[in-house]
N, C-alpha and C positions, 0 to 999 in steps of 0.2 A: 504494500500500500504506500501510494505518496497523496501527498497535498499537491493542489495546481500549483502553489507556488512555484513546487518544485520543478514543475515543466520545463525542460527544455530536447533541443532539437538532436533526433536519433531515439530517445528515449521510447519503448515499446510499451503501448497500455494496452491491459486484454478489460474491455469493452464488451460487455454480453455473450463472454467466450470467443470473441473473436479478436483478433491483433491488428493494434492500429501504430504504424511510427508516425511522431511527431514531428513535421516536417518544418513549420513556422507554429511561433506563438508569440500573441501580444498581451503583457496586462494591461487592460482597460481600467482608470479610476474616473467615471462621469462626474462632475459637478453634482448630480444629485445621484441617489440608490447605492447600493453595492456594488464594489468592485469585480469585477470578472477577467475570465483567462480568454482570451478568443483565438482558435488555433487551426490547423491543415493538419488532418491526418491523413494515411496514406494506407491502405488495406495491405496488410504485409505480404500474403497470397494472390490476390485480384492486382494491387497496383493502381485502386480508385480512388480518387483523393474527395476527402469530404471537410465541411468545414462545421467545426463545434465547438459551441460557448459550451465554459464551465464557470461557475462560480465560485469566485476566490474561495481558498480554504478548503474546498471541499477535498476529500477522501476520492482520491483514482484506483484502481488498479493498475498493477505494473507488471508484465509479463515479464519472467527471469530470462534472460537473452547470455548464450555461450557464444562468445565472440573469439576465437581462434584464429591465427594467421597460417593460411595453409598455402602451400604451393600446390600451381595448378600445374599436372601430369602431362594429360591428351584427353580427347575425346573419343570414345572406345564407338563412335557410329550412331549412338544414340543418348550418350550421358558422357559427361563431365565427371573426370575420375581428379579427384583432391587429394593430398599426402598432409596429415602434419607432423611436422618436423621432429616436433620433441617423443612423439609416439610411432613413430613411421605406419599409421594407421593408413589406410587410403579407404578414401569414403567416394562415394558416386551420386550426383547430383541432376538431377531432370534438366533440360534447357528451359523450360518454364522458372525456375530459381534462378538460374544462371539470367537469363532474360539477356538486356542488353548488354550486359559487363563479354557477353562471347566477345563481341567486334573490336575489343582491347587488348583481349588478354592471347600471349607466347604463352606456348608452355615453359616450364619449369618458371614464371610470373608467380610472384604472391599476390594473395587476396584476404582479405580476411572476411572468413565463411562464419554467419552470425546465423546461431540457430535457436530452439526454442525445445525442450524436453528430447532431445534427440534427432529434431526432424531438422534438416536444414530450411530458411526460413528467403538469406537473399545474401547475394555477393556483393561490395564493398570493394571499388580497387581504390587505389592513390588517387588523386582529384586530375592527376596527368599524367601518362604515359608515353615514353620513346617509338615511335613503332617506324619503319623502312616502308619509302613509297613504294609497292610493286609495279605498278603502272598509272602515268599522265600523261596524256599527249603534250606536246612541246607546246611553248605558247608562240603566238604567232607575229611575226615581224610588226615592228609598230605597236604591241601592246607595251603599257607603262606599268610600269612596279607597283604601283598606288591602287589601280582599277580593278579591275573583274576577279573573280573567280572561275575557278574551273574543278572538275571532278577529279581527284585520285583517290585509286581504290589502293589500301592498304596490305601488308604482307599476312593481316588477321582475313581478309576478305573485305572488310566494310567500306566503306565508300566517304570522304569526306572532302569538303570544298578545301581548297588549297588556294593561293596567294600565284598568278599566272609564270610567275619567275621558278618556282618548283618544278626538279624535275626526277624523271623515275631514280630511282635508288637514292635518293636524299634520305635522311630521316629527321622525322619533325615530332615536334610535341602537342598531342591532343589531346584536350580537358576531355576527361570520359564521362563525364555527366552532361553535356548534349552536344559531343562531336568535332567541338570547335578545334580550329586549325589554332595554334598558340605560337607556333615559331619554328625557325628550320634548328637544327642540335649539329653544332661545329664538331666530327668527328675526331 
């Protein structure tokens, strides 16, 4: 059990048996009435983000969350196979868990796999990753440094806009929480 005080962002509440992270939260104090917590939860399983008042003080429920740093293996065709380090356990994880973090992650990459009573729950990488262009077309005479974008797809597979001076086998840095291109990485 917490207080909303206690709220804050990552934090897992189980909400009518079900698991919600805290993705934003604001305390609200009106000039008139009771303070309250006003927040974005995110369905830990589905991925829906909803938004809900609490009223200061009150009592939450807080889901016990095992957060492990594991290295990610390979993917054996149909699941994502995890090692952690200190138990050389390897554990196997649905692409539904894994979700977007695939398009990031090399193998033998850490992650830290955040689960709940044994099941895993959702992967967690670094906010930015190295990863090698595998392929972009050259950009084309006359284009300037400053302007357009264009498509490279990555050596994970995924596809991200790039800066038109980028060219195949560079490697750049991209913020893995929505794609962004961040910069080229001086080898």
């Amino acid at each position: 059990m917490a207080s909303t005080n206690d709220l804050k962002n990552g934090l897992v509440l189980n909400l009518e048996g079900q698991l919600w992270t805290v993705t934003e939260f604001q305390h609200v104090k009106p000039g008139k009435g009771p303070a309250f917590v006003r927040t974005k939860l995110k369905h830990v399983l589905t991925g829906k983000v909803v938004d809900k008042t609490f009223n200061a003080g009150v009592k939450v429920d807080t889901a016990t969350v095992d957060r492990r740093e594991m290295t990610y293996l390979y993917n054996d065709g149909s699941e994502y196979v995890f090692m952690d380090g200190d138990t050389y356990e390897q554990i196997q994880i649905t692409p539904t868990v894994v979700g977007d973090a695939a398009k990031y992650m090399l193998e033998n990459s850490t992650a830290i796999v955040s689960s709940h009573e044994g099941s895993p729950l959702f992967i967690e990488l670094p906010t930015s990753v190295e990863l090698v262009i595998e392929h972009t077309d050259p950009g084309l005479q006359g284009d300037r440094s400053t302007g357009g974008t264009k498509p490279a797809k990555l050596e994970t597979g995924a596809e991200i806009q790039v800066p038109l001076f980028v060219t195949t086998g560079e490697k750049v840095k991209v913020d893995t929480r929505d794609g962004r291109y961040l910069g080229r990485v001086s080898g």
